[in-house]
FILO-162826 format. One record per residue (C-alpha): x, y, z; residue number from 1. Coordinates in nm, 3 decimals. Layout:
<rs>
px,py,pz,i
X,Y,Z,NUM
...
</rs>
This chain:
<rs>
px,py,pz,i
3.949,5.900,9.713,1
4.281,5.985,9.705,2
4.482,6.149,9.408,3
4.826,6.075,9.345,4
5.012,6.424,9.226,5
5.349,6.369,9.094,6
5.549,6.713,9.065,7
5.863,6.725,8.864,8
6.139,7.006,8.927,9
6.389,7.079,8.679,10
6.698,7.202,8.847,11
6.990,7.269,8.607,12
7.358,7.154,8.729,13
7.608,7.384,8.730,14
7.959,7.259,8.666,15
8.321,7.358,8.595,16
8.484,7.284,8.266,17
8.679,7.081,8.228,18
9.035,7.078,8.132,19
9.122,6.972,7.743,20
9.214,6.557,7.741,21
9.006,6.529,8.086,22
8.748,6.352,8.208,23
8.503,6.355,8.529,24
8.559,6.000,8.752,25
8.277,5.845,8.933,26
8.316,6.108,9.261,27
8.323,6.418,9.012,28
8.715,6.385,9.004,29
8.915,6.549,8.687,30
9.119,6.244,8.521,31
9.332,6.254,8.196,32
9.169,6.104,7.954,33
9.333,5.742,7.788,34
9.184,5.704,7.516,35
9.325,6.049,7.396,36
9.715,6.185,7.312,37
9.773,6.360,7.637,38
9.882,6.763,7.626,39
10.272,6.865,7.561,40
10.438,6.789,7.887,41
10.627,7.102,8.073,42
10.976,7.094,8.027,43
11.196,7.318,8.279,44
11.568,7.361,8.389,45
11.609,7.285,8.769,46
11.878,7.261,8.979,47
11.999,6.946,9.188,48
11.713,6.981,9.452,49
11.443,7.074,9.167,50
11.400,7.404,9.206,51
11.326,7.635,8.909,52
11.650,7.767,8.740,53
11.540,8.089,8.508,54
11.910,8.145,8.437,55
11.901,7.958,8.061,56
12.268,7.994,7.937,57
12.552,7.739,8.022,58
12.875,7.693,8.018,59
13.069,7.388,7.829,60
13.147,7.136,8.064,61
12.873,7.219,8.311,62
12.626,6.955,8.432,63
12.241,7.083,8.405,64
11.930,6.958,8.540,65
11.552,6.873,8.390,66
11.263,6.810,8.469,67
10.931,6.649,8.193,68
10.600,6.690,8.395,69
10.271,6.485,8.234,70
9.977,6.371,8.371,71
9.941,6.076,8.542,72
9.617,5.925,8.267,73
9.355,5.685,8.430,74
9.365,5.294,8.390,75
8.990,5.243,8.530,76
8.881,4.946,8.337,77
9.224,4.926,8.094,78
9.445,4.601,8.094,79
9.740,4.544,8.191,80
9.952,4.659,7.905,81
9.879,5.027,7.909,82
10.173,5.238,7.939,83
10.279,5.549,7.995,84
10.596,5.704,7.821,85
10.867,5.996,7.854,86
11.057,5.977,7.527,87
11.336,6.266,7.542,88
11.499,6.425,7.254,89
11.840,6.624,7.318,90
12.039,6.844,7.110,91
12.389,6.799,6.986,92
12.625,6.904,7.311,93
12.446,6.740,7.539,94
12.534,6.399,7.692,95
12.247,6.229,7.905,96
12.343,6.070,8.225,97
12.127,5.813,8.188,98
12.194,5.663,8.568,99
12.054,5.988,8.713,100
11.655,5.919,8.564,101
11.399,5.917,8.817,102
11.026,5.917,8.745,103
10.773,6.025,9.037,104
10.437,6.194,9.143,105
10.413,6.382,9.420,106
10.548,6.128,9.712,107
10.577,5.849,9.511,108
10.876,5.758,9.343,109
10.867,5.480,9.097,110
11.166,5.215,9.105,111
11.359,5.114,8.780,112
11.333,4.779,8.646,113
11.675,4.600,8.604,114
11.797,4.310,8.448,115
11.626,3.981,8.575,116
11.395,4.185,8.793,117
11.044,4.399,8.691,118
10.988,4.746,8.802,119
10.752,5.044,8.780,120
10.918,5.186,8.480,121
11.219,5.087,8.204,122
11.457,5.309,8.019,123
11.594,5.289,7.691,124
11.910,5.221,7.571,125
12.051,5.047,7.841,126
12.414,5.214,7.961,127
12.529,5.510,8.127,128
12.553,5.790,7.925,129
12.387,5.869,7.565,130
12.453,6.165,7.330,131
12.231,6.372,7.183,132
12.127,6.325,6.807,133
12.050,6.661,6.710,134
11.804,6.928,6.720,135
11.610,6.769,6.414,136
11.683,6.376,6.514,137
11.345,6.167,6.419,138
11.459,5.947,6.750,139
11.453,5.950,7.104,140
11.792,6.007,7.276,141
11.615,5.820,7.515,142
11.266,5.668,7.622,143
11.131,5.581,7.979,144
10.831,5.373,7.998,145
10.596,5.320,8.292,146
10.437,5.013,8.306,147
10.066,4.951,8.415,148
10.170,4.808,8.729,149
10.374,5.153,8.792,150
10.084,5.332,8.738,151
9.839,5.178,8.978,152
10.049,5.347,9.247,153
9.999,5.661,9.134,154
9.615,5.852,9.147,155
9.485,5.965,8.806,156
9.539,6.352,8.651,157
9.879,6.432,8.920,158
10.155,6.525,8.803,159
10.415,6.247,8.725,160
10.781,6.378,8.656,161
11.043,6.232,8.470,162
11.388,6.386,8.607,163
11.775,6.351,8.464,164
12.104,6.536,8.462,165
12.287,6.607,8.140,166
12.669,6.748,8.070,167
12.739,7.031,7.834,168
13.012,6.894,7.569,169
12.931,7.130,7.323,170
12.850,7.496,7.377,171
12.901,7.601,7.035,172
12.567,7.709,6.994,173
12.212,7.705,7.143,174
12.096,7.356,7.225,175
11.724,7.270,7.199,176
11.627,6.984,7.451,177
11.279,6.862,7.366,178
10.996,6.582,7.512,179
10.716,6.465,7.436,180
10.464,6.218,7.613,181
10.274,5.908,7.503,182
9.916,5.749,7.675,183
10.010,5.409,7.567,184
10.142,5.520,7.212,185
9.903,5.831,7.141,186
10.214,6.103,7.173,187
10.143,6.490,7.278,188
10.286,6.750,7.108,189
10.637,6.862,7.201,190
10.761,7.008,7.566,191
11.080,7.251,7.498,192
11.309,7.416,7.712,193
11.611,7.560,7.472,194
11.966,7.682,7.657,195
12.211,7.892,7.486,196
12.592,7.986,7.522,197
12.872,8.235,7.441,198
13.171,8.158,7.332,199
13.441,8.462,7.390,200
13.692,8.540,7.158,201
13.963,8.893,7.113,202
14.250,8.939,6.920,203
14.542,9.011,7.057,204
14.815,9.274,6.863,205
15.098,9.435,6.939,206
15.298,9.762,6.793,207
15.132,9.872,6.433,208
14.870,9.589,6.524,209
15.103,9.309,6.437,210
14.911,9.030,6.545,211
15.061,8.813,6.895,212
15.115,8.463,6.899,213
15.136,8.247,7.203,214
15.060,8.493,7.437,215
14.885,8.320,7.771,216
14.558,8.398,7.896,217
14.364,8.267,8.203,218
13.982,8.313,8.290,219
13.808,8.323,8.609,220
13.483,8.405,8.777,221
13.507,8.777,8.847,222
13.519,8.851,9.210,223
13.267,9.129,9.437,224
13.000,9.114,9.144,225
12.647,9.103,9.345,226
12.447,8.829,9.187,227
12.737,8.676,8.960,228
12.576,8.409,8.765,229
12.915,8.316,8.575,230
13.009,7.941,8.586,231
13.320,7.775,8.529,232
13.296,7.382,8.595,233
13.580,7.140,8.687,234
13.729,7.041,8.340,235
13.703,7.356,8.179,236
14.037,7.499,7.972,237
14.042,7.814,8.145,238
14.395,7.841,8.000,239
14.435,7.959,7.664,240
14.689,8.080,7.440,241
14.657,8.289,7.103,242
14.737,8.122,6.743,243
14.924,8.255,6.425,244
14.680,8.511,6.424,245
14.693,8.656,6.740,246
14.337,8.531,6.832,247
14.209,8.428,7.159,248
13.924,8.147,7.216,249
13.748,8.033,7.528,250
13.490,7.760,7.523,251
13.129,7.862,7.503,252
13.010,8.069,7.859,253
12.705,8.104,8.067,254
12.595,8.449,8.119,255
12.794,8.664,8.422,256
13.088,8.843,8.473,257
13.465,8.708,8.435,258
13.803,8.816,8.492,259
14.043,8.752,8.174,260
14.456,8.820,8.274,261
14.706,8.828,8.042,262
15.018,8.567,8.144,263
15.342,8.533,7.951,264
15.412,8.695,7.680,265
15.728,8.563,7.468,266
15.779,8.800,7.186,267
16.061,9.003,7.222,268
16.068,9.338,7.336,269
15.695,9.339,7.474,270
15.639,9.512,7.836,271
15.448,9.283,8.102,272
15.220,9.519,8.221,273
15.040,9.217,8.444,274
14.727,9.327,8.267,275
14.370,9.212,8.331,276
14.039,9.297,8.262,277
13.691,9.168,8.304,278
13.391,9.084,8.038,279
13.033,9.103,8.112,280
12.814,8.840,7.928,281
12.421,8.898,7.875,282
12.239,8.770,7.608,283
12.505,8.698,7.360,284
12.680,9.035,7.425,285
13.011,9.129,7.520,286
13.123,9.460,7.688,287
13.490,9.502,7.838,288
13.546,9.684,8.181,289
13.778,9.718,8.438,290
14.062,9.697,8.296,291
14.368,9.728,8.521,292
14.773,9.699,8.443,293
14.906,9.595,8.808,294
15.249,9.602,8.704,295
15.218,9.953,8.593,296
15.073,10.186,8.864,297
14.738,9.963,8.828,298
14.534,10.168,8.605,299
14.316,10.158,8.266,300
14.583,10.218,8.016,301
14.282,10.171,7.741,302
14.480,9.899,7.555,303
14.128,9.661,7.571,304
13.893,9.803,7.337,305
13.575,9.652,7.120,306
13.302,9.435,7.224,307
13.120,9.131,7.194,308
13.339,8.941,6.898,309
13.560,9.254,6.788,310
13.768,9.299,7.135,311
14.135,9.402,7.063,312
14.386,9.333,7.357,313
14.727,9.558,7.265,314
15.067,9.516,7.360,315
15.312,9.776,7.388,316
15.771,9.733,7.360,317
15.792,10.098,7.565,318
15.595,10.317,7.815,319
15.599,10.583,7.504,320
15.357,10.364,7.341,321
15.108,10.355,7.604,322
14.783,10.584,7.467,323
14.840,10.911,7.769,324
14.410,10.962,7.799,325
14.294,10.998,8.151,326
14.353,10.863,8.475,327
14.637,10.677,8.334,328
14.776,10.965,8.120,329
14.768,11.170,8.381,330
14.952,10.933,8.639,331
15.216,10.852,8.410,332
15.274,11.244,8.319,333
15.322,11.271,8.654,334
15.556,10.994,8.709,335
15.739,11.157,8.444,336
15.736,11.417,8.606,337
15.899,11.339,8.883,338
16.153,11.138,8.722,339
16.268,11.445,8.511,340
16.261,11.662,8.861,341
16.434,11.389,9.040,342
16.712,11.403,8.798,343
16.711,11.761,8.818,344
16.788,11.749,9.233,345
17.068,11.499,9.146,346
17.209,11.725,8.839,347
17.206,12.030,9.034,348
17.376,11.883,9.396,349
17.644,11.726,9.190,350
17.671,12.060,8.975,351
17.722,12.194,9.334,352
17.965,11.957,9.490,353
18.180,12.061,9.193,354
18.203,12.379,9.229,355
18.285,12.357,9.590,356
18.561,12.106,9.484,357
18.689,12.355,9.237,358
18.691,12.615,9.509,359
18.848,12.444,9.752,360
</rs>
């Protein structure tokens, strides 16, 4: 007689965790959950092939890059109305180029639907550009919505990456350009990536610190500085010249190193000492060096002083006036000096050529 023996083993299964708004697919695969408000999507500054720009200032007038990076969510078992959305919200300053969108994951790149014609994805308002609204706006600048059809082309929990280019207008201040990301209305929370900008400013004063009007000054990028990460786009007034009160303003500035030179100078009696001098940006700081006066033995006659939003460019009607410390006092002492010992040759062979005349 036979016995039937039935033994049980308990083996315990060992898994992962898995990631917050995930879920495990029938092979064991990690999707994003639908039924759930997805994460906040990664917002980044990029450049025009994608790569990673840390640099986070700008200058006014430049055109910048971004990327929004969600989840791709699942749509096993969903109809065909799910969604998935991008909806962007940009600072004051910033103008979206709406024609430069693109939304894809990994390979796969996801057309635009047009007028009279369906596609993967839609983007609202229809036109070219858009302005920002403003760091506290309650909506979109713009939305892009993937339809269900656009996401059956793309495999559950990838990345899927909204893209765009946007101009600086206004650089006045820093400019907060946030996203967020909807699973067929259920938003995340927000995706930020903030830039900022300096504007430069200095004074510009003559004898007794009478302040200089409409005295000309033109910016560059400063030239032979390793790793230079100044920018000055097509469009920008890099020509600027001072008001009533002898103040000087250029447009707000990504961080880097630029050369300022001084240009014509109409008030009467001033010296053109061809002067120029460079500014260092970092972080909202300011610090003058270099300064150089090509029209007068090309040295640092000290007439740039201050920093950040207190820099004083001076003037000066005679070389008497010129502050005599260092390198340059020294040079011009000694131009001095030779002027007052070349006069002395010439007083002393004419002082001879008398006398021989008197003789004679």
């Amino acid at each position: 007689m036979w016995t039937r023996m039935v033994i049980r083993f308990r083996i315990p299964l060992l898994c992962s965790s898995v990631p917050p708004n995930t879920q495990l697919d029938q092979s064991g695969q990690v999707v994003v959950k639908n039924q759930d408000a997805p994460s906040a999507p990664a917002k980044s500054r990029v450049d025009e092939n994608g790569d990673l720009v840390e640099n986070k200032t700008v200058t006014q007038g430049e055109t910048v890059y971004f990327e929004v990076t969600g989840k791709v969510p699942s749509i096993a078992g969903i109809d065909n109305t799910y969604t998935y959305t991008f909806e962007d919200y940009a600072d004051e300053g910033l103008t979206i180029n709406l024609n430069s969108i693109e939304v894809k994951s990994g390979n796969n790149s996801l057309d635009k639907g047009t007028t009279g014609a369906s596609g993967d994805y839609t983007v609202s308002p229809d036109g070219d550009t858009v302005p920002g609204k403003g760091e506290n706006a309650q909506e979109a600048t713009f939305t892009v919505t993937v339809n269900y059809d656009g996401l059956k082309k793309l495999t559950a929990g990838d990345d899927i990456t909204l893209s765009y280019s946007a101009v600086v207008t206004d650089a006045t201040k820093s400019l907060a350009n946030k996203a967020i990301v909807s699973n067929n209305g259920k938003p995340s929370k927000l995706g930020e990536e903030e830039l900022t900008s300096t504007p430069l400013s200095f004074t510009k004063v003559g004898a007794k610190g009478v302040k200089l009007a409409n005295v000309k000054f033109s910016i560059k990028v400063a030239e032979d500085v390793q790793e230079n990460t100044a920018v000055i786009p097509d469009g920008y007034d890099k020509d600027v010249t001072s008001n009533e009160e002898g103040e000087v303003s250029f447009a707000g500035l990504a961080d880097g190193t630029y050369t300022i030179t001084e240009g014509e100078n109409p008030n009467k009696g001033y010296m053109d000492m061809g002067l120029s001098f460079d500014v260092t940006i970092t972080n909202g700081r300011v610090v003058v060096s270099n300064e150089n006066a090509s029209k007068w033995a090309d040295l640092d006659y000290n007439l740039v002083t201050g920093s950040d939003d207190n820099i004083q460019v001076q003037n000066t009607m005679n070389i008497t006036q010129l502050p005599l410390t260092g390198a340059a006092g020294t040079a011009l002492f000694t131009v001095l000096g030779l002027l007052i010992a070349g006069a002395g040759v010439t007083v002393y062979m004419k002082s001879r050529s008398v006398k021989r005349a008197l003789r004679g």
